[in-house]
N, C-alpha and C positions, 0 to 999 in steps of 0.2 A: 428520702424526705419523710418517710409514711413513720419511721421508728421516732422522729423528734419531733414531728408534727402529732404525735399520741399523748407526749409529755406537754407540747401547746395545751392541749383540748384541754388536760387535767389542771392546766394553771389557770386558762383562759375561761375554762365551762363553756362552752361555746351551745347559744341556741340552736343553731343553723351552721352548717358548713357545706360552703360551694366552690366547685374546682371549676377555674376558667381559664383555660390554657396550662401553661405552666405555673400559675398561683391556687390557691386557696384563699377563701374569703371568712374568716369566722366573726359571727352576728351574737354577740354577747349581750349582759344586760350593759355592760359597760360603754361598750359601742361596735364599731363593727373594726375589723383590722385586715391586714393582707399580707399575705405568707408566700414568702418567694425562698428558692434557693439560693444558698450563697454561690459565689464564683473568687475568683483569687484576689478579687478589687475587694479594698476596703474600704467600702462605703460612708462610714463612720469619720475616716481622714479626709476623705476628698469634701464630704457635705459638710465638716467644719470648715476648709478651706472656704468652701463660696461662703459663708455666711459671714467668717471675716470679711471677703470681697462684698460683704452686702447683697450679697444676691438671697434668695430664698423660697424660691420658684420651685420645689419640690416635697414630697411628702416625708413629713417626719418618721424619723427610724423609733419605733416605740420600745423594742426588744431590741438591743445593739451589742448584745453579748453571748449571745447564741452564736455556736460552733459553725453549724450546717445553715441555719438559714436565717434570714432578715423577714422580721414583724415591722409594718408599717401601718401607719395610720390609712382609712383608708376613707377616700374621699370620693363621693357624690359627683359626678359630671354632669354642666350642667346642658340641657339638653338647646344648640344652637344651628343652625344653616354653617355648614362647613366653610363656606367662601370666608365666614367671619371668624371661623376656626380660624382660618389659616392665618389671616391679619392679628388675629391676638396673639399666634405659636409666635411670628416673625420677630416681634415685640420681644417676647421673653427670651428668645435666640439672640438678636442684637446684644440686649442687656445682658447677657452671659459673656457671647465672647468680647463685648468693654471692658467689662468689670473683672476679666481675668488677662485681659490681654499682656502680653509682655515682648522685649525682642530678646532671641539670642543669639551669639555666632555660629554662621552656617560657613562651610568651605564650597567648593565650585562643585568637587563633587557629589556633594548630598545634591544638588541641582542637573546632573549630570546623570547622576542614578535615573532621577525622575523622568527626564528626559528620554535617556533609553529604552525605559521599563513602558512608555508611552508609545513611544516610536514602534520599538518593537510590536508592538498589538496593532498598530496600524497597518503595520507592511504585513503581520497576519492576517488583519483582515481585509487587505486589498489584493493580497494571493488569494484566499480564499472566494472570495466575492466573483472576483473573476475569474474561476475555475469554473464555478456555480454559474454564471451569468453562460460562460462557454458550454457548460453540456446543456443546459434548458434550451440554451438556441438549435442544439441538437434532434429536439423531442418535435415531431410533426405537430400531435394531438398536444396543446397542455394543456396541466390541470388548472385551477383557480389561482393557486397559490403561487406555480410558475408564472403563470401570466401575469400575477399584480407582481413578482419579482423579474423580470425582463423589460415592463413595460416601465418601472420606477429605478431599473441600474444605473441611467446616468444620473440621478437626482441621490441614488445611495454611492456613487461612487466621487460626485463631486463634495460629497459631505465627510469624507475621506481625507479628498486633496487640500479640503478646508480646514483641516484637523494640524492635518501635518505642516501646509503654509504657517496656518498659525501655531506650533508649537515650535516652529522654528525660531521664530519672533519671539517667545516666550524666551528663551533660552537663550536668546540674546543678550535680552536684557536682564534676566535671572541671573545667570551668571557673571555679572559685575556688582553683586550684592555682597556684601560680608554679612548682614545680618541679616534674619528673617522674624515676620510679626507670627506669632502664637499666640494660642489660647487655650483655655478649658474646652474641648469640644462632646457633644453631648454623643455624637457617631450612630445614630439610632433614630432618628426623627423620621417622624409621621407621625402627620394629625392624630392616630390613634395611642398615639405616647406624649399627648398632651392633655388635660384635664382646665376645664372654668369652674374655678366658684366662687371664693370671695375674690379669686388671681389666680394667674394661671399656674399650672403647675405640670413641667415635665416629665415623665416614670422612666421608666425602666432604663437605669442608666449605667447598667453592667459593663457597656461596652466605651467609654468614655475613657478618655485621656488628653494629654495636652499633644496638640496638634494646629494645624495652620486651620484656620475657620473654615477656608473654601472649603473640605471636607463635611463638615455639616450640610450647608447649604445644596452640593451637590447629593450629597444621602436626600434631601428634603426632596430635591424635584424629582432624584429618580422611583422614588418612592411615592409621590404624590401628584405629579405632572400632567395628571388626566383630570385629577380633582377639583384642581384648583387654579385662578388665575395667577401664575406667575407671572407673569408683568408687573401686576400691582403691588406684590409682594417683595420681587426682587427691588425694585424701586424702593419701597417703604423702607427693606432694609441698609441698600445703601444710603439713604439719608441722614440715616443713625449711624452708620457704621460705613464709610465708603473701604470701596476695596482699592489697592493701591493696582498700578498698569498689571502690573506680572500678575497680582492674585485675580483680578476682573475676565485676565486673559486663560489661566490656569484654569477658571470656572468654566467658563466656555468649550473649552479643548474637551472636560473632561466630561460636561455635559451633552456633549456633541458626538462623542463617540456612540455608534452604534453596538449594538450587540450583535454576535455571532450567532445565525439560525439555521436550527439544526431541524431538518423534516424526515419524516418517517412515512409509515405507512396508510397513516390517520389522515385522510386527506381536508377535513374539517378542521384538525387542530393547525392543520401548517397553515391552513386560511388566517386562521385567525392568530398565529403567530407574525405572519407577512405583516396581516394588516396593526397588529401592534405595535410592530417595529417602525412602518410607515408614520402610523398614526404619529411616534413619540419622536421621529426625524421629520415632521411636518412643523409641528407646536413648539419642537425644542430650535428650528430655523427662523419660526417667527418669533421667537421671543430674543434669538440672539440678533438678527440680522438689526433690527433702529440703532441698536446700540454704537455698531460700524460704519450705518450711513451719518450718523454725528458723527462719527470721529473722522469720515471721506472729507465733510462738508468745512470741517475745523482746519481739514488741510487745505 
């Protein structure tokens, strides 16, 4: 980056230059701009695309003929309480995968793929889990970490059986689809890849392609699920956008999965990995379970 970001300076003159992760910011008299590297996504094709689609929820490419990297305009955020971040991100999320949505044909197997590629991580981690659950019950003395992991195994291991119940279900009904709904997905969400000012606006959207929407949504909570109320958001957005049976339940499944915990010899850190893990299998059971007791009560 440093050899074509020297040719920037000498086009741009830049007042000020500041590195903030993997960008550059250059503060001209002109204005200010933001310097990212390129990756193999064409930026330029895809942000024509959504603009046809009417969307426009992102920052303009100012330099779009540069080799190595993308000049963007660079925008001001404006300074809000996150709870209201989130409700305004959810908004321009809906309005994307609408405005791009399309179907195509799917065969049994791309559904089948998913299915096992699922399963199989489950019967991983309920060998796993219960190897772990078996030697802790072994240790006389435990540590912190053991103890909130033996005293919470049937609550991490029915979250498990709830996985797999439900992905059974899923795959039921999946597998009598010929088509599937897609969209533009942005694959990278967090509140901090969202921007207010006069609208909101998306960044960094390197890792974007078209894909089934639950993907977004599921990047959104695993990424921000301690931050923000998802209840009120996942509501907001299926009003604008419902999810059909199979994608409501695919979200679920995939947000429900737990992750694999690996402890070492840091007895501080495994604490507070336990309690992580708990903490986001507590929030992510209330936020799924209303959803099932309507559907118990419909029955």
């Amino acid at each position: 980056m440093s050899r074509t970001l020297d040719i920037l300076k000498q086009v741009y003159k830049p007042l000020r230059v500041t590195l903030k992760g993997k960008t550059t910011i250059l503060e001209t008299t002109e204005g200010k701009y933001l310097v990212k590297d390129k990756n193999n996504k064409d930026l330029k094709q895809m942000f024509n695309y959504l603009k046809s689609r009417n969307f426009d929820n992102f920052p303009n490419l100012i330099d779009e003929n540069r080799v190595d990297l993308n000049v963007y305009e660079y925008i001001d955020d404006i300074n809000m309480p996150i709870e209201q971040k989130g409700l305004d991100m959810v908004d321009v999320i809906s309005n994307l995968h609408l405005k791009t949505t399309y179907y195509k044909p799917v065969s049994e197997d791309k559904y089948k793929e998913i299915y096992e590629n699922i399963l199989n991580n489950v019967n991983y981690l309920t060998n796993y889990y219960n190897k772990l659950f078996d030697k802790i019950a072994q240790i006389v003395y435990m540590s912190p970490s053991n103890y909130l992991l033996i005293r919470n195994s049937s609550k991490i291991m029915a979250s498990l059986d709830f996985v797999k119940k439900e992905l059974d279900e899923w795959y039921e009904i999946a597998k009598k689809k010929n088509k599937e709904r897609v969209s533009l997905v942005h694959n990278n969400l967090r509140t901090e890849h969202f921007i207010k000012k006069d609208k909101g606006y998306l960044i960094s959207w390197e890792k974007s392609k078209i894909d089934t929407p639950v993907l977004d949504l599921v990047n959104f909570y695993k990424n921000d699920y301690f931050n923000l109320d998802f209840e009120t958001i996942i509501e907001k957005y299926f009003q604008k956008n419902p999810f059909s049976q199979e994608e409501k339940k695919l979200f679920f499944i995939l947000i429900s999965l737990i992750p694999e915990i690996t402890l070492d010899d840091n007895e501080f850190n495994n604490t507070q990995k336990v309690r992580n893990m708990l903490d986001y299998l507590f929030l992510t059971e209330n936020l799924v379970r209303p959803y099932y007791t309507i559907e118990e009560e419909k029955k």
